[in-house]
Structures are given as C-alpha cells and as structure tokens.
C-alpha positions as CSV (number, residue, x, y, z in Angstrom):
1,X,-30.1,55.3,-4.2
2,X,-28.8,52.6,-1.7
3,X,-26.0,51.0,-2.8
4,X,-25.6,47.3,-3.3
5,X,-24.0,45.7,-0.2
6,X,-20.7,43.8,-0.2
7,X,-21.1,40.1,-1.9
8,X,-21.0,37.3,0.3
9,X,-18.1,34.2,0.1
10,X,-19.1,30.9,-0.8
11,X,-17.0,28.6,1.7
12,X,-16.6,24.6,0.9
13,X,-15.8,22.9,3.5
14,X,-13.3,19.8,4.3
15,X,-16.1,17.4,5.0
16,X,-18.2,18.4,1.8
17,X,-15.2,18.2,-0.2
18,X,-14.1,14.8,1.0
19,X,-17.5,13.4,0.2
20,X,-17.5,14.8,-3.0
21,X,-13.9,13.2,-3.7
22,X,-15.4,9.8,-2.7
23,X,-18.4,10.1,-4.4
24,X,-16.6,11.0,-7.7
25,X,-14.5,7.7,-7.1
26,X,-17.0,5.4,-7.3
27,X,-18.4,6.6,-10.7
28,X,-17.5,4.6,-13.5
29,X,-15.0,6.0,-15.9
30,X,-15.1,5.4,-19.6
31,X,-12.1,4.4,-21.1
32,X,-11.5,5.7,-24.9
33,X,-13.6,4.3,-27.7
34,X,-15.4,2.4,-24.9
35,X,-18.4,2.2,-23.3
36,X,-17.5,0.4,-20.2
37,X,-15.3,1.8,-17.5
38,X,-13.5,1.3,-14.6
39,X,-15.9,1.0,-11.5
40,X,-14.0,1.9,-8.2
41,X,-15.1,1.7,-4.6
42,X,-14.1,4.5,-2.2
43,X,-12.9,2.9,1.2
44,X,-11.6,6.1,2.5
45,X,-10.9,9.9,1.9
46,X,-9.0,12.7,3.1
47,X,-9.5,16.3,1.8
48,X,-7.9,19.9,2.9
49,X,-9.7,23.2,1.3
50,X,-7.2,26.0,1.4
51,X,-8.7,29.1,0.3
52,X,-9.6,28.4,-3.3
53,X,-6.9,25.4,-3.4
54,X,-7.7,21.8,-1.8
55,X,-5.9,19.0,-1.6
56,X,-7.8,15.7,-2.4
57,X,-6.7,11.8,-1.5
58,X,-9.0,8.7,-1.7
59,X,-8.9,5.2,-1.0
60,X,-10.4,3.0,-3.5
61,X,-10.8,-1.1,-4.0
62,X,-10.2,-2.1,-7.5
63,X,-11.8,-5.1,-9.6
64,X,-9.4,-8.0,-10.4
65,X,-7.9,-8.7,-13.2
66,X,-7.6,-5.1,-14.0
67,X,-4.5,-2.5,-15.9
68,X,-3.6,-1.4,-12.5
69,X,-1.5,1.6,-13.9
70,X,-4.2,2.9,-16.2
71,X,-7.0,2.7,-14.1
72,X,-5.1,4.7,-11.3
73,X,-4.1,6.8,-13.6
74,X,-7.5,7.3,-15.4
75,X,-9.7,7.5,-11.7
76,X,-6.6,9.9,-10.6
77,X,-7.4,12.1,-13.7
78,X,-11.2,11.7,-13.1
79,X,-11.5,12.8,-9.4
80,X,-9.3,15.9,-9.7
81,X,-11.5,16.8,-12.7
82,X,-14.8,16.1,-10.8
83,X,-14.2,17.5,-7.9
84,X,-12.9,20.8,-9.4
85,X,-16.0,20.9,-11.5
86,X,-18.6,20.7,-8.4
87,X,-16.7,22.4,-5.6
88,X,-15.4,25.2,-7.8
89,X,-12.1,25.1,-6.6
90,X,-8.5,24.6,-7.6
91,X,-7.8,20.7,-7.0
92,X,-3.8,19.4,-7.1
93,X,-3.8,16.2,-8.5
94,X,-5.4,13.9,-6.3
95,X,-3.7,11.1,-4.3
96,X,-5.4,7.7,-5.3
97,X,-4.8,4.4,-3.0
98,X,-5.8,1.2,-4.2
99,X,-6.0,-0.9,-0.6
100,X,-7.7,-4.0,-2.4
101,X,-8.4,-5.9,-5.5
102,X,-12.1,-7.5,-5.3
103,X,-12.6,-10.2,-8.2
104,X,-15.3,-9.1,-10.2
105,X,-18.9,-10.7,-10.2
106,X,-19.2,-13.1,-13.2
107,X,-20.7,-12.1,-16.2
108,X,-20.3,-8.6,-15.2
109,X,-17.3,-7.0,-16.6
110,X,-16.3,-3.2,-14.7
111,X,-13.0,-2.6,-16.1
112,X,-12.4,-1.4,-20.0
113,X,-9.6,-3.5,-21.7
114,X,-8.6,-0.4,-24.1
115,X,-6.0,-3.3,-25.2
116,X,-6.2,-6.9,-27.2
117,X,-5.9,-9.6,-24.9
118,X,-2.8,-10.0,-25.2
119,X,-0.6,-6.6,-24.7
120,X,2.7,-6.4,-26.1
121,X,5.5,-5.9,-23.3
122,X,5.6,-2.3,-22.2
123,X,8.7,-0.5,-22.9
124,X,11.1,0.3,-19.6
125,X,10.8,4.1,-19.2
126,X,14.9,5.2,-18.9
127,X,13.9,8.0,-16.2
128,X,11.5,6.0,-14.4
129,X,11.1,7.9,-11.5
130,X,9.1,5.2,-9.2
131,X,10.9,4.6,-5.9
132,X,12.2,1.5,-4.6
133,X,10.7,1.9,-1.2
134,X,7.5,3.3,-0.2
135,X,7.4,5.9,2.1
136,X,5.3,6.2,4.9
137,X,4.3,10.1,5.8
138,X,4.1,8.8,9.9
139,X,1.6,10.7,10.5
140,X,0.6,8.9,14.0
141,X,4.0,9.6,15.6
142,X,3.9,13.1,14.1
143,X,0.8,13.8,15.6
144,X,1.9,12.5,19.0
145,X,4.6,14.3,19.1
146,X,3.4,17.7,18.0
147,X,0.5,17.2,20.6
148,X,3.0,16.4,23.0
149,X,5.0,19.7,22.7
150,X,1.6,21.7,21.9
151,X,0.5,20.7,25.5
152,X,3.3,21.3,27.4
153,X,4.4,24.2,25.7
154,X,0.8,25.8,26.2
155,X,0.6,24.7,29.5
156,X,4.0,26.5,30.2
157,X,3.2,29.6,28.3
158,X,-0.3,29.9,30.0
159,X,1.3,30.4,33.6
160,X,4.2,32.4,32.3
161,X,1.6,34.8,31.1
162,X,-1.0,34.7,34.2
163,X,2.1,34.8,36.3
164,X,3.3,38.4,34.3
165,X,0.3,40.1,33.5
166,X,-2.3,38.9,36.1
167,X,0.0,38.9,39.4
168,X,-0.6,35.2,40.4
169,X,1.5,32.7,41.8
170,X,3.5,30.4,39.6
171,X,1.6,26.6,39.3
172,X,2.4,24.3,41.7
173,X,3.2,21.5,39.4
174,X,5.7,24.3,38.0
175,X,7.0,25.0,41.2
176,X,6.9,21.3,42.3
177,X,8.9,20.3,39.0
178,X,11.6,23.0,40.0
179,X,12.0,22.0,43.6
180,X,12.2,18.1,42.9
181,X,15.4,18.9,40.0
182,X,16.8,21.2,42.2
183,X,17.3,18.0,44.5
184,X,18.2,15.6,42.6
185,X,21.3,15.1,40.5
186,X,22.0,13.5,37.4
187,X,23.8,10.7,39.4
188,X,20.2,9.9,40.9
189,X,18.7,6.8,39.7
190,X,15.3,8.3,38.5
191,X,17.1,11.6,36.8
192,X,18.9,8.0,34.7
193,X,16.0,6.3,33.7
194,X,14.2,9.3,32.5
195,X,16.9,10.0,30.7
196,X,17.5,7.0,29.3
197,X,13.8,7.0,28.1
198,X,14.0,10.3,26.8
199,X,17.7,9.1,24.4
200,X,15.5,5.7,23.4
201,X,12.5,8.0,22.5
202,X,14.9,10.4,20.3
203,X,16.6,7.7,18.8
204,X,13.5,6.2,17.7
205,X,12.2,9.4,16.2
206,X,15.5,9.3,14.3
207,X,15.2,5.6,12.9
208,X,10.9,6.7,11.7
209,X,12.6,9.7,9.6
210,X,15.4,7.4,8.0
211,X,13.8,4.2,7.5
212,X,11.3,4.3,4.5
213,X,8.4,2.6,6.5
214,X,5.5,0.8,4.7
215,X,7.3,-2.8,5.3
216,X,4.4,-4.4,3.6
217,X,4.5,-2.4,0.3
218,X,5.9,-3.5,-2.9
219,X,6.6,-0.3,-5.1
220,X,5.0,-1.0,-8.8
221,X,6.2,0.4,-12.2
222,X,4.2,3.2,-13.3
223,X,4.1,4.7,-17.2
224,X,4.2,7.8,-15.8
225,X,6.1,9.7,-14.1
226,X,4.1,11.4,-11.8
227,X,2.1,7.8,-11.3
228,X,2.9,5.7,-8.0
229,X,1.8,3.0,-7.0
230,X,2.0,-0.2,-5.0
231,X,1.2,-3.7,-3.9
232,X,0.3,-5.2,-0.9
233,X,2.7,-8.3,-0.4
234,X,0.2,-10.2,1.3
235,X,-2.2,-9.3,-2.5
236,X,1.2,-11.0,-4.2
237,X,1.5,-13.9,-2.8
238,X,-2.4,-14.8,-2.8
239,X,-2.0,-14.5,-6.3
240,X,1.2,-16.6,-6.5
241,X,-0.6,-19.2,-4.4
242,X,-3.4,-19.4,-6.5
243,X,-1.2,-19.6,-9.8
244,X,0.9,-22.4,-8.2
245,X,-2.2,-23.9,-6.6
246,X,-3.7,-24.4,-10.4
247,X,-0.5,-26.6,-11.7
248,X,-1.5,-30.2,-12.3
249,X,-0.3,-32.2,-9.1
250,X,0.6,-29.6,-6.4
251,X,-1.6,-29.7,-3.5
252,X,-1.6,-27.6,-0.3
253,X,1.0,-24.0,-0.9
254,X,2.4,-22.0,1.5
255,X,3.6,-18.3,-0.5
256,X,5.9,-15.8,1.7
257,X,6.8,-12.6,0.1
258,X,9.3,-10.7,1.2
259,X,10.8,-7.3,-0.4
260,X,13.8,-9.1,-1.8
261,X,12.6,-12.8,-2.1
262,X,9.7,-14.6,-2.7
263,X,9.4,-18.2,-1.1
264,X,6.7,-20.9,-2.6
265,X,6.1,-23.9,-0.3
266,X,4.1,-26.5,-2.3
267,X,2.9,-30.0,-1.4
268,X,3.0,-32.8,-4.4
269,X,-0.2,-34.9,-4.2
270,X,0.9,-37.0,-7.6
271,X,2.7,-37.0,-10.7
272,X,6.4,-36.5,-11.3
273,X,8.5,-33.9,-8.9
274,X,10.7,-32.8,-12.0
275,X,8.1,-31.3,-13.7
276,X,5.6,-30.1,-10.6
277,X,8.5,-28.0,-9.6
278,X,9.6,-26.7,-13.4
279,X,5.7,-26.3,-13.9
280,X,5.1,-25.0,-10.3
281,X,8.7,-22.1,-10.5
282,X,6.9,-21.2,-14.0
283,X,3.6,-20.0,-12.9
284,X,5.2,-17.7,-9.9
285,X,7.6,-16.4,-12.0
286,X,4.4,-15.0,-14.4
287,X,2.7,-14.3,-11.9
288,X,6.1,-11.8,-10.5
289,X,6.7,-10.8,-14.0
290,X,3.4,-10.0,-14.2
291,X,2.8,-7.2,-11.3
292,X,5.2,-5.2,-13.0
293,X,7.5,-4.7,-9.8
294,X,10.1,-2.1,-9.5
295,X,12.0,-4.9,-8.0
296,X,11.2,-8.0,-8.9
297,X,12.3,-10.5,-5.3
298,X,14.1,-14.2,-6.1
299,X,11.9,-16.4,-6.6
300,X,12.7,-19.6,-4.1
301,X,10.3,-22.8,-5.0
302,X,10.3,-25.8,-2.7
303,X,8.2,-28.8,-3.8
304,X,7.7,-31.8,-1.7
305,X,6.0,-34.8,-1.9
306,X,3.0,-35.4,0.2
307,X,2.3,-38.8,2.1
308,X,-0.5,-40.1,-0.4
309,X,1.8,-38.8,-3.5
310,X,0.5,-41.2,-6.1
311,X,4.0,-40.9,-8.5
312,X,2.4,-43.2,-11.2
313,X,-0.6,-41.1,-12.2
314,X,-1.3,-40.6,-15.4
315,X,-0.2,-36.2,-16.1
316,X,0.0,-34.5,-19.6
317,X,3.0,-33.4,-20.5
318,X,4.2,-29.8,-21.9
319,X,2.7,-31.0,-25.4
320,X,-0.5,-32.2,-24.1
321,X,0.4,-36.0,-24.5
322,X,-0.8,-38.1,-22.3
323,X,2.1,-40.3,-19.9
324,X,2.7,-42.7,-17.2
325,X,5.2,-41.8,-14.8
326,X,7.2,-44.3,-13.0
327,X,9.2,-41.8,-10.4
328,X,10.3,-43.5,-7.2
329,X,8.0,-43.0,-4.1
330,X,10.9,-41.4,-1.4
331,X,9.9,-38.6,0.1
332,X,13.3,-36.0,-0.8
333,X,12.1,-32.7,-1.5
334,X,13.1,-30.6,-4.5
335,X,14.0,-27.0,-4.6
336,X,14.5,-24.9,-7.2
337,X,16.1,-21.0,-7.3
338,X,16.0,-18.1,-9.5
339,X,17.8,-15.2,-9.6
C-alpha cells in the first residue's frame, strides 16, 4: 500500500492579495436597513502576507457629501472581512485612506444616509484617542537610509570575507579610502566639509523622527477609537470657498488654511459690507464646524469691496425681506475674527 505523499501549501502572494484588497474596496457596501451603500474607488494599495497573517492598506476616493467617519469605518470593516474570506488568511484590520472626495453624479446617489437629514450633534467621546497631528511613517527617507548602510555595509562585508577565506587582496577603493584618511587630518578642508554634511544629514534624520510630518493633514474626529482619519487642507478650504462663494454679494474668494487658522479673502461685488462679512464669517464657520476637526483653526474673514461694488442693490435680509441699502461707496475693507 503506498502511502499518501506529504500535502502541498497553498501560498498567496503580496500582489494577489493587494488586488484583492482593492477590488474589495470598490464594492458597494450596504448600510443597515438599506439598500444603497457606500461606493468607494481604490486609488492605491499596499499588502504584506506573513505566513497566514497579512497586513492590508488601501487608498480609496470617497463621494461627496458623505458621513466620512462611518463610511471609513464601514469600508474598513468590509475589506478586512473580504479579504479574509477569499485569501483565507488572518487580516489585521485594514488601513483605509481617503485621498479625495469626488461629488457624486446627479441623480445617482452612492452613499447610504443611515440618518434623517438632519443629525443631532454627536456626543464628544471623553477618551477620544485621535491625535492632533498626523504622522507620517517616512518611509522614503527610511528606505534611503537603510539602502545606504545595506550597500556599504555589504560591500564591506563582501571583501572582508573574500579577503579571509579566499586569499585575495583587499579592494582598492578599500585600500584607496585608507590611504587618503591616513593623509589627511581633520584640520583639512575636505575631512570639514564632509563632516559638516555628514552633522547636517544627522540632524535632519533627527528633526523627520521628532516632527510629526504630514503638514498638509488636518486630524478629524473619529467615533471610534481605533478610527483615524483626516483631511486634506487644500479639500477644506475648497469647501470653505464654495460656502463663502454662495453668500448673496461676495464675488471672487481667496481661502488659506492653515493648522491653527483659517484665512477667507472675499471680494464684495454689491450689497452692504456689514452683512456680506456676518453672512460670509457664518458659512465658514459651518463649514469648520462641520468637518468635525480635532482642532478646529481661527477663523480670520476679510471682506472687501470690489471696484464695481454696487452698495445700493436691492439684498434680502436674514428674514427674507426685501431692502434697499444705502452704504457709502469707499473702498475700506472689513475684517472680522473668531476665536
């Protein structure tokens, strides 16, 4: 009787399971008591299969308007599942990016709103655990330095080894490295300026491990504890430009955010100054409010009058009642500041 040979093993490998993390991305995930869901688009993945554990991170672009915090949570959720389920291996929870926001076509609606309209405020979570910085994992200057050391180090250890067990001559760039430090001293000029390079190259390894990185990232509030995420500040103030660009009056904005302040140039094309700036401070400070920051920046709102401002045209006012405004026609510009 011959007996049954040894069983095979079934290896996945990074490339299959990367694919399969993307793929699972862009399904559509139901929400509860729904039928719609939220319909992602994978930009880019990353996986690393480690035995039968992997490690799983995606990219995705998100429709806009959309519950940012429960549709990362609920793609997060549905990717790890997914991808355990056809790769058959153990996946830690997998790393979801959202890099964009895309509007969604009209008439076609992607995201579940598991929610009326209008959501009550959401409770502040005591032990929020989001950070107030986003940090960056630097993985370019890691990988420049680790291939740094792994070639000269290898290139070191080669000839050490050749030199030891084969019987043949040191390198010459070995030798030739030896014989140029053994002639000149630290006073010489060159020996200075290497060093100097070398101290400015260790200094700034010591400023990327310190300094959180990710400049352009605003750190959002997440229910969850285990939930980050984040906001491009160039996504923030597009949005704050488009809310102040749809107050009655205001013409050409100019929106820079910042991590600690948020400044909103506006032009006034007509109607009164007074109110284009109360109106204008108003629908940034929504719009803040809103993203559900973990730091919400100063809001800074400058309005100033163009020169064809029309100050007696016909506006509504906060009642809807129509009025003629009789402000003068100088050209001073308002500014107004919030904490």
């Amino acid at each position: 009787m011959t007996t049954a040979g040894r069983r095979g093993t079934t290896t996945v490998s990074d490339k299959a399971v990367r694919k399969i993390a993307e793929r699972a991305a862009t399904e559509a995930v139901p929400g509860p008591g729904t039928g719609a869901g939220v319909q992602a688009r994978a930009v880019k993945g990353s996986a690393g299969v480690h035995g039968r554990r992997a490690d799983v991170s995606v990219d995705v672009t998100l429709p806009y308007p959309a519950p940012l915090p429960e549709s990362v949570r609920r793609l997060q959720d549905h990717v790890t599942a997914r991808t355990g389920q056809l790769t058959g291996l153990d996946i830690t929870r997998a790393r979801v990016g959202v890099t964009a926001l895309v509007p969604a076509p009209a008439g076609e609606s992607s995201v579940s709103l598991d929610k009326p309209p209008v959501d009550p405020p959401a409770p502040e979570l005591p032990d929020s655990r989001t950070p107030l910085r986003w940090w960056s994992g630097r993985r370019l200057p890691a990988l420049v330095l680790a291939l740094a050391a792994t070639v000269t180090c290898g290139a070191l250890a080669v000839d050490l080894i050749l030199v030891h067990t084969a019987d043949r001559p040191a390198a010459a760039w070995r030798t030739e490295a030896l014989r140029w430090l053994s002639q000149h001293g630290p006073g010489d000029p060159t020996v200075m300026a290497c060093s100097g390079a070398v101290a400015l190259l260790g200094l700034l390894m010591i400023v990327l491990a310190l300094a959180p990185g990710h400049r352009g990232l605003l750190t959002v509030t997440a229910p969850a504890p285990h939930l980050r995420a984040a906001l491009d500040r160039t996504a923030v103030a597009a949005m704050v430009r488009e809310a102040v660009g749809e107050t009655q009056g205001i013409g050409a904005v100019k929106v820079r955010v910042r991590r600690r302040r948020a400044t909103v140039r506006a032009g006034l094309a007509f109607g009164d100054r007074a109110l284009a700036l109360d109106e204008a401070r108003q629908a940034a400070r929504r719009v803040l409010e809103g993203c559900s920051l973990r730091r919400v920046p100063r809001l800074r709102v400058r309005v100033r009058p163009e020169p064809t401002w029309d100050p007696g045209t016909t506006v509504k006012d906060g009642r809807g009642a129509q009025r003629t405004l009789t402000a003068g026609a100088d050209n001073t510009a308002l500014e107004g500041a919030t904490p």
